[in-house]
N, C-alpha and C positions, 0 to 999 in steps of 0.2 A: 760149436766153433766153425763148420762148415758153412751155415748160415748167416752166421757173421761177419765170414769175408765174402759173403756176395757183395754187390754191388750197390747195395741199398743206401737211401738217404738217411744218413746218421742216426735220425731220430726212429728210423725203426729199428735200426743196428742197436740201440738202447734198450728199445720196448724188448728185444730176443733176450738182449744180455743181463737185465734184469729181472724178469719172469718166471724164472724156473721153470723147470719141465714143461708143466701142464698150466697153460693158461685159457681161462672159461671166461667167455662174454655171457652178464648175464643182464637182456634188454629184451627192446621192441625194434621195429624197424628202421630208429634213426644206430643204431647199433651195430645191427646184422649189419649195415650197408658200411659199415669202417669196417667190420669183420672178414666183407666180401673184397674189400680194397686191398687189406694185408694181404690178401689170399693172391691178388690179381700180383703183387710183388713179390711173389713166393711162388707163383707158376706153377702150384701142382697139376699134377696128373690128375685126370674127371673120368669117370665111369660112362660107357657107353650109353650104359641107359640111367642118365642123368632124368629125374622125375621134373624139377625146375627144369622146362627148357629153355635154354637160351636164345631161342628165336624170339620167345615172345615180348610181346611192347606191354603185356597188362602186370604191371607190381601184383596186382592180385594174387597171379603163379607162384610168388619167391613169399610173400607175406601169409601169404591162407590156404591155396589150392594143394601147393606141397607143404609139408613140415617143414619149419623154419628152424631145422635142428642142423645143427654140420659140427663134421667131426675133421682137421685136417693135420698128417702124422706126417712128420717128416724124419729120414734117416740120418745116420753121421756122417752120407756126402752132401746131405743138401738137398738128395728127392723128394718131393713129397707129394701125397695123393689129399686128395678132398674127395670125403666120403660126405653123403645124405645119411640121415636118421630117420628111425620111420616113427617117432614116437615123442609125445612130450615129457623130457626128463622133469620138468618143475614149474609147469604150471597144470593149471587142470583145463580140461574140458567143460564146456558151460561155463566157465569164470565169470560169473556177470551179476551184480548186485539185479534185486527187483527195481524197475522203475530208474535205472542208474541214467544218467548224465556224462559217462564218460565211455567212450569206444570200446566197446567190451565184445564179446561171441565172437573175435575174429578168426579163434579156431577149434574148431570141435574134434581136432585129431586127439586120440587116444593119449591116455596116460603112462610113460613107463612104468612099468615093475620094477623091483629089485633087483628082480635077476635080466633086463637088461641093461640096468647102471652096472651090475660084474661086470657083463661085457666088455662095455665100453671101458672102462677102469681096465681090463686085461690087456686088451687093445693097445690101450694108452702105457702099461707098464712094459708093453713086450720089450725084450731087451734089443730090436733090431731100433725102436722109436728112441731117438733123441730129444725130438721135441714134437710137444703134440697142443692144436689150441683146439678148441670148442664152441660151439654157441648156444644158445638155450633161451628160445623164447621165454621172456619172463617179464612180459608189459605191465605187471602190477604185482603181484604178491611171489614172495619165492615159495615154491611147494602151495601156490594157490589159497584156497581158503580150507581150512583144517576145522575139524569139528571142535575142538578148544578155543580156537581163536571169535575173541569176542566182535568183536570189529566185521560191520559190512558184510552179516552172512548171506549164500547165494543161495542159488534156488534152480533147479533145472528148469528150464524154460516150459510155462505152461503145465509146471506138475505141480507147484506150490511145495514141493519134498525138497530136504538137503540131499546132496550128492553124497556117495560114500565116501568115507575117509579113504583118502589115496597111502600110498608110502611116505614117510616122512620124511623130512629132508636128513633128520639125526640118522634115521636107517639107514640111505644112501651114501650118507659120508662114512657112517662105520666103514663102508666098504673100501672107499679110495675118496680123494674129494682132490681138488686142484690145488696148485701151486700159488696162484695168481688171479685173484677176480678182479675184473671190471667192470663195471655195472654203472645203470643210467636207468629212469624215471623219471614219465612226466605225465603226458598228455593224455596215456590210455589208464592215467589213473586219478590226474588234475584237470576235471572240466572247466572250460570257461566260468571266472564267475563275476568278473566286473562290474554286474550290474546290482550287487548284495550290498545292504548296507555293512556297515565297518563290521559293526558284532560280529554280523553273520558272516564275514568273508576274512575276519578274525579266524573265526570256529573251522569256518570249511581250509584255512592253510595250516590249523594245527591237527585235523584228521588226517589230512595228507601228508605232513610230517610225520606224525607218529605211526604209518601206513611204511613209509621210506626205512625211519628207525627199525620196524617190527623187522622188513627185510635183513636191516644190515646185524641186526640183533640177534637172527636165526642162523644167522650163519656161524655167530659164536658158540650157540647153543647146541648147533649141531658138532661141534668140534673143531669148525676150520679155525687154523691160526697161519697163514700164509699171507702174502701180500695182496692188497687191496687198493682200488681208485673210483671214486664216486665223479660218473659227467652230471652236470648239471641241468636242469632246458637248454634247448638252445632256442635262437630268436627266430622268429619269422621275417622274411625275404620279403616285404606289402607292393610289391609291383605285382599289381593286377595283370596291365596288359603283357608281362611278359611270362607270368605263369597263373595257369586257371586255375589251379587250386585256388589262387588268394580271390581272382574273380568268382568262384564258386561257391568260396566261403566266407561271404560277405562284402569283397571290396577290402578297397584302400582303408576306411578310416576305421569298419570292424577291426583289420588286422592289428591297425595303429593299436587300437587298445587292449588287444590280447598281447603283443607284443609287451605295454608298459604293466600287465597282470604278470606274465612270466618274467621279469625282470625283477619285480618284488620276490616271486617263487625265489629264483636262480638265487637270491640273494638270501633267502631263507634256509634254501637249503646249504651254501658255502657255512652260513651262520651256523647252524646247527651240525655238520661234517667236520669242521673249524674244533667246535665244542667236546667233541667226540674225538679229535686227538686221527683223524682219518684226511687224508688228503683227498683232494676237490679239484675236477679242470673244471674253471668256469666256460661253458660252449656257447653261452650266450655271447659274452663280446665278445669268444674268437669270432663265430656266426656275424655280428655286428661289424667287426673289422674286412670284410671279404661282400660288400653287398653286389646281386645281382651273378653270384658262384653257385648257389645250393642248384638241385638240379630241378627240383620243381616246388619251391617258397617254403619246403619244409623239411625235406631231407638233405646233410649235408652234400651227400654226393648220391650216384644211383652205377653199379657195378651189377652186372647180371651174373649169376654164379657161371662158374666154369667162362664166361667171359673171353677168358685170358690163353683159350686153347688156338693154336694155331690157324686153326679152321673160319674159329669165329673172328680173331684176328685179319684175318683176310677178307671175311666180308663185309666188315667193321671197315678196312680200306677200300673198298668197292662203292660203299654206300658215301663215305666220304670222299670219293671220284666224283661220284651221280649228283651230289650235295654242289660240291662247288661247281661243276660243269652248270647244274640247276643255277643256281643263285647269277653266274655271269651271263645267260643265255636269256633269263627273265627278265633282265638289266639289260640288254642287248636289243631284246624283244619291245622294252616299254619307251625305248629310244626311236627305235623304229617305227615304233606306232605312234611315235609326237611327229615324225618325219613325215608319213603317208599323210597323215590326219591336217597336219600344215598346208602338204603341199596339195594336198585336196582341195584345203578352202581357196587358197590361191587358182586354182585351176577354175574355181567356180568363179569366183569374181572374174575373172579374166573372161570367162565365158560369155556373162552378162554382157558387155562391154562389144563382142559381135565375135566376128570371124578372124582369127587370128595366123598367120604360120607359124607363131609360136605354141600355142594349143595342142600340134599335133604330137609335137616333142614333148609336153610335157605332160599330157597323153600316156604315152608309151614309158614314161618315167613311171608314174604312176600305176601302171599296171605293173614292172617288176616290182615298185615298191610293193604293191599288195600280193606276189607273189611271194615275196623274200616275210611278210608277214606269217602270210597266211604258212608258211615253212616251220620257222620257229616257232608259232604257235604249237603246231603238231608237238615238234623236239621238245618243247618245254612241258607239253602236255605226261608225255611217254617217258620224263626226264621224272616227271611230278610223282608217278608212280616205284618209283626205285627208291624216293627221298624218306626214310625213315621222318612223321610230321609230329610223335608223341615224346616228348620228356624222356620217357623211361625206354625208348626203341634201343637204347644205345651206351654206352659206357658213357659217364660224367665222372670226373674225380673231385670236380666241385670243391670241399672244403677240406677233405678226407686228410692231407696230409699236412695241414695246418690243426689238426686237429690232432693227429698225430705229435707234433711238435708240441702242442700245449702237454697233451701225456708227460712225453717223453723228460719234460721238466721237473716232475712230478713221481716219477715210479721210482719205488724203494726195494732195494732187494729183498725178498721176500726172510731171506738167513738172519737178517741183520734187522728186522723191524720186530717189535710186540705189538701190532698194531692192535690187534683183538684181546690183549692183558688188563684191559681196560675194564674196569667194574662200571662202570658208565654203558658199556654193550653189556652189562648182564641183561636179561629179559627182563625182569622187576625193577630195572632201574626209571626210573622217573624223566624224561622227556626235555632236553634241557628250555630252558627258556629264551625263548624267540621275541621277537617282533619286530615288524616288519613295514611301514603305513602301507594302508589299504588303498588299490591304484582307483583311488574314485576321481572323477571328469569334476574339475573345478568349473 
């Protein structure tokens, strides 16, 4: 209740009131980064020795370098802390097909145990927590690849051996499991494939389905029956020149076509989510409705954990001093330089022409102007240096709370749904039937 009457835009005052206690994100990095935006609207309290720094400009830190786990509990007046995880509850380490095609080894941090799901489960129950959300890397398979599981076995890198069976997600949830999941799949599990003919790019969207199904399938099986929302892809941002990603990964006309590949996905997966009796935000055209907001052509927004602390708040307004001071003084500067450079050539010609008493004055003009240059040059030089220059230096809320509002449309009270009574999520049930046309280039 206390979270409720903050201040917040409706639509997350929704996502609170609907949720129940315990709500768990479980994705990749277009995820974490809605994850990291609730949070930034929730202003918990951050631990001194935050492992993701917030100084840093490389996503690398928040996606790989730290564990991409977060746990954030809040009381019954509305405090709340944002704690780090040191561990992955449900994916595995080495997760990566032989020979695979899609972005796989992003993290080799260890696997939890059992007995640190208790933990967090006790955590999460203590009776001072009101509400408590979660994140959990989980870019492809939930609980990773399992020695049963037929589908895409892995391989530790360079040993040609399976990895040992980890804990399984049914052991985990014996212990506690959430109230609320949300989950998204895409990219770090659907490689590019545009360029397959029909058959084969048939076969490769119904592995991927039934890869998505096996996820939302395991989660019955393990026991959850609480509320549930499946994001779809979302679309790509194909301005080159204004983010290097899409320069980096091919250009304008590659993204064009990855773009009309994931729009066939997005609509596959609504199709078969649809089927399954489970609600669907399509992030595709929210993404589509918003062009030139994501924060770097692929993630909707980019929030650095802990972000939202006073501290970093502050230098977040310092850099955006330096930014605009920068931006008017460059503009200032490249005026000035059409001014000198003018009245230069003027002064030449004039020159030619012999000996003037106007020359001298204009002369002298001349030399302040190239003093008043050569000035701001400096200012704009030492201005350049304060200017955060990379994507990710800095908070973007980008799409986040549009994307929020597709939710918000969408979430069912967890008391009030059977979404998982469904014989259709047994495990042995059959796959419903898809299709999709294959995005081939006319």
């Amino acid at each position: 209740k206390a979270l409720c009457a903050m201040p917040f835009p409706a639509s997350v005052k929704n996502l609170l009131a609907a949720t129940g206690k315990w709500t768990s994100f479980f994705g990749d990095s277009v995820l974490l980064e809605q994850f990291l935006h609730m949070n930034s609207l929730l202003v918990p309290q951050c631990p001194a020795d935050l492992q993701a720094a917030t100084s840093s400009m490389d996503p690398g830190v928040y996606f790989q370098a730290a564990v991409p786990e977060y746990l954030t509990l809040c009381d019954g007046e509305g405090r709340c802390t944002f704690n780090e995880l040191t561990c992955l509850h449900f994916s595995r380490p080495f997760d990566c097909p032989p020979n695979s095609l899609i972005p796989c080894g992003h993290n080799a941090h260890r696997e939890c145990s059992v007995q640190e799901w208790e933990q967090l489960v006790q955590r999460v129950a203590d009776p001072s927590v009101s509400r408590a959300f979660t994140f959990h890397w989980v870019p492809k398979r939930v609980g990773g690849f399992d020695a049963e599981e037929p589908l895409w076995p892995t391989a530790m890198p360079g040993s040609g051996k399976q990895p040992p069976p980890g804990p399984t997600l049914a052991q985990k949830f014996a212990v506690g499991k959430p109230d609320y999941i949300i989950m998204n799949n895409c990219l770090h599990t659907y490689p590019y494939s545009f360029n397959l003919p029909e058959p084969l790019w048939q076969k490769h969207l119904g592995d991927f389905l039934g890869m998505v199904s096996w996820n939302i399938k395991s989660l019955k099986a393990a026991g959850f029956t609480g509320g549930f929302q499946f994001q779809t892809c979302t679309k790509l941002d194909c301005n080159a020149t204004q983010y290097a990603y899409i320069a980096q990964s091919g250009g304008e006309e590659i993204c064009r076509r990855k773009n009309k590949e994931l729009s066939a996905v997005k609509t596959a997966q609504i199709q078969m989510l649809t089927q399954l009796g489970l609600p669907v935000m399509d992030a595709f055209t929210v993404t589509g409705q918003f062009p030139d907001k994501t924060s770097d052509g692929l993630h909707p927004c980019f929030i650095r954990p802990c972000s939202w602390t006073p501290q970093t708040v502050a230098r977040d307004r310092q850099q955006d001093l330096a930014a605009s001071q920068y931006t008017r003084l460059r503009g200032k500067l490249q005026a000035d330089e059409t001014t000198y450079q003018t009245g230069l050539q003027f002064y030449q010609q004039q020159a030619q022409l012999g000996p003037s008493p106007n020359l001298v004055g204009e002369a002298q003009f001349l030399g302040q102007e190239f003093a008043l240059v050569q000035s701001e040059a400096q200012q704009v030089a030492m201005l350049f240096q304060q200017v955060p220059h990379s994507p990710y230096a800095r908070n973007n809320e980008g799409l986040c709370m549009p994307f929020f509002d597709s939710w918000s449309a969408q979430l069912q009270v967890p008391t009030k749904t059977k979404q998982f009574s469904s014989s259709l999520l047994d495990m042995g049930a059959p796959l419903p039937a898809i299709r999709v046309a294959a995005p081939l280039e006319s």
